[in-house]
C-alpha positions as CSV (number, residue, x, y, z in Angstrom):
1,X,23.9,-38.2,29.0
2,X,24.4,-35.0,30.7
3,X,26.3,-33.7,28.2
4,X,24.0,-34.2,25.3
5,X,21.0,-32.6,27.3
6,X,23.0,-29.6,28.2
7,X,24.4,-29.7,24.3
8,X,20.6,-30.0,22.8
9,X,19.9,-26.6,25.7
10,X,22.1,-24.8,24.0
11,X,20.9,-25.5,20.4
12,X,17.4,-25.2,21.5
13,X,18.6,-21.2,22.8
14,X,20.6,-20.7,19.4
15,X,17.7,-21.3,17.4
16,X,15.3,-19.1,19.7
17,X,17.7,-16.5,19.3
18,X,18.1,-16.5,15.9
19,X,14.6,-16.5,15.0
20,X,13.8,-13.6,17.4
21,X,16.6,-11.4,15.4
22,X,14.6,-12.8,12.2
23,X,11.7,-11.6,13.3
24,X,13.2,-8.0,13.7
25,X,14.8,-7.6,10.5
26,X,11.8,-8.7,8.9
27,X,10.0,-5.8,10.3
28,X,12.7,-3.4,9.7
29,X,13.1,-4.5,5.6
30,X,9.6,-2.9,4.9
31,X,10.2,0.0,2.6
32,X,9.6,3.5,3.9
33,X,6.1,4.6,3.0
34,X,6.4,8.5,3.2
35,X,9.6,8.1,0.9
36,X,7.6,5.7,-1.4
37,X,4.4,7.8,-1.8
38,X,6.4,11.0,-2.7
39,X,7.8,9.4,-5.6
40,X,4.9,7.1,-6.6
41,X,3.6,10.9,-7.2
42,X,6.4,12.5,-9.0
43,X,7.7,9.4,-11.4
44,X,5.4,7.9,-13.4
45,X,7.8,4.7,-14.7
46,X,7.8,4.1,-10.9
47,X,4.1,4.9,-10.3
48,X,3.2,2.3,-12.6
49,X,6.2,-0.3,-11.5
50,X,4.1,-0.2,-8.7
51,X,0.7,-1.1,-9.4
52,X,-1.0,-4.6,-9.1
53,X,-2.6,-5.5,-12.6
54,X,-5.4,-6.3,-12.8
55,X,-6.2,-3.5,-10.4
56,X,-8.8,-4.2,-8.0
57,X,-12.0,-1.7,-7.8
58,X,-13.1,-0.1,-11.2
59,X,-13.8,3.3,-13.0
60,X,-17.4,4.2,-12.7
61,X,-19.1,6.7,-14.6
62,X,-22.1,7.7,-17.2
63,X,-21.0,4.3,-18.8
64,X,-20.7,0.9,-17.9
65,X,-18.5,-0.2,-15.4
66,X,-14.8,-0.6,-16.5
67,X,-11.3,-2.5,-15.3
68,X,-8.5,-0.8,-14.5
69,X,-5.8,-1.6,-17.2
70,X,-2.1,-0.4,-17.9
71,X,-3.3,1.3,-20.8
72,X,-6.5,3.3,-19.3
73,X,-4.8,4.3,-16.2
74,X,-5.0,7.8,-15.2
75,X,-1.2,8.5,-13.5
76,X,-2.0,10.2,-9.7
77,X,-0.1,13.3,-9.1
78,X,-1.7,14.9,-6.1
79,X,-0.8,12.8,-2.7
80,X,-4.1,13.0,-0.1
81,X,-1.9,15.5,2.1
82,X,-2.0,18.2,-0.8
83,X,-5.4,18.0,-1.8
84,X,-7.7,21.5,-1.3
85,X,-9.8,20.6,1.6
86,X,-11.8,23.9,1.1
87,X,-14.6,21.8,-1.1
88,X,-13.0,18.3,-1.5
89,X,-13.5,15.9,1.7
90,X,-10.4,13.5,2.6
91,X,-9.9,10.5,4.9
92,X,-7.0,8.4,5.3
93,X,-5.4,5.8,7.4
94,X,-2.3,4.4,7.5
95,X,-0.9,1.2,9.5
96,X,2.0,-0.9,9.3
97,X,1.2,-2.7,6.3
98,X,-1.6,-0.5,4.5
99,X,-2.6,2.8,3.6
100,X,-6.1,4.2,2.7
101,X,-7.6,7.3,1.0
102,X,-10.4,8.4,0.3
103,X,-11.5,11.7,-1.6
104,X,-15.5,13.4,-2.5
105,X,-16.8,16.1,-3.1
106,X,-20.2,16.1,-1.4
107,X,-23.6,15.4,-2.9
108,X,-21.9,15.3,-6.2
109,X,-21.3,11.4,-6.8
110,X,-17.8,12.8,-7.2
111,X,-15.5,10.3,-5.0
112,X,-12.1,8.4,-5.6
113,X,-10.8,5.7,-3.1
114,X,-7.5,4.0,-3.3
115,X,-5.5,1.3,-1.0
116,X,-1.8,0.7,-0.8
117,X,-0.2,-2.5,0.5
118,X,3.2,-4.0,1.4
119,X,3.9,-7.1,-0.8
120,X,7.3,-8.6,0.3
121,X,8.4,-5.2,2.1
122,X,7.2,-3.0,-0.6
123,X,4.3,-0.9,-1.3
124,X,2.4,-1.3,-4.0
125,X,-1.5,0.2,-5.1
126,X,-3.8,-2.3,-4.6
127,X,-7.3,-1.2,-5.3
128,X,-8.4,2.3,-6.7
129,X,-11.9,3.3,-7.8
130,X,-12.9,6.5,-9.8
131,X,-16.3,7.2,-9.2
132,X,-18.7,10.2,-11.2
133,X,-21.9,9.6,-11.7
């Protein structure tokens, strides 16, 4: 009887251990984001490999509101860090798992606001609105 208890200890030990080192490669397979958001910028085949269609958010201007599409998609080519602060405003935050931006030029209904995610250890652009009214 002894034997078995001190047999199902050690199993019980294995598994902890294995699922702690799990949990750590997990963490460590999400893809790097600086490295991805240089060349979502510069390659446009990979810019739009990585975009969720349908897009959340929308393009709003003197029109009616409109979808983002694969076809109407405008490719981004200037990443937040390069943008001319001198008249454009920027704000962004970046955690783990998600990266925000956010652009204007103020008291000109001028804005742009995008989000990037990690699906499955990759980024990916979520949600973008284009805004000029």
């Amino acid at each position: 009887m002894k034997a078995y208890l001190g047999l199902l200890c050690l199993l019980i030990l294995a598994s902890c251990q294995s699922n702690t080192k799990g949990t750590d490669t997990a963490d460590s397979k999400i893809e790097n984001f600086e490295v991805f958001y240089d060349r979502f910028h510069k390659d446009s085949v990979f810019q739009m490999s990585r975009i969720v269609f349908p897009l959340q958010g929308g393009i709003f201007d003197n029109g009616p509101e409109r979808k983002w599409t694969k076809e109407n998609w405008n490719l981004l080519k200037i990443r937040i860090h390069d943008v001319d602060t001198t008249e454009i405003k920027v704000r962004y935050e970046k955690t783990d798992t998600q990266f925000y931006e956010k652009f204007w030029l103020e008291n000109s209904g001028f804005w742009g606001e995008y989000r990037f995610e990690v699906r499955n250890g990759r980024w990916f652009l979520t949600y973008a609105v284009d805004h000029n009214l």
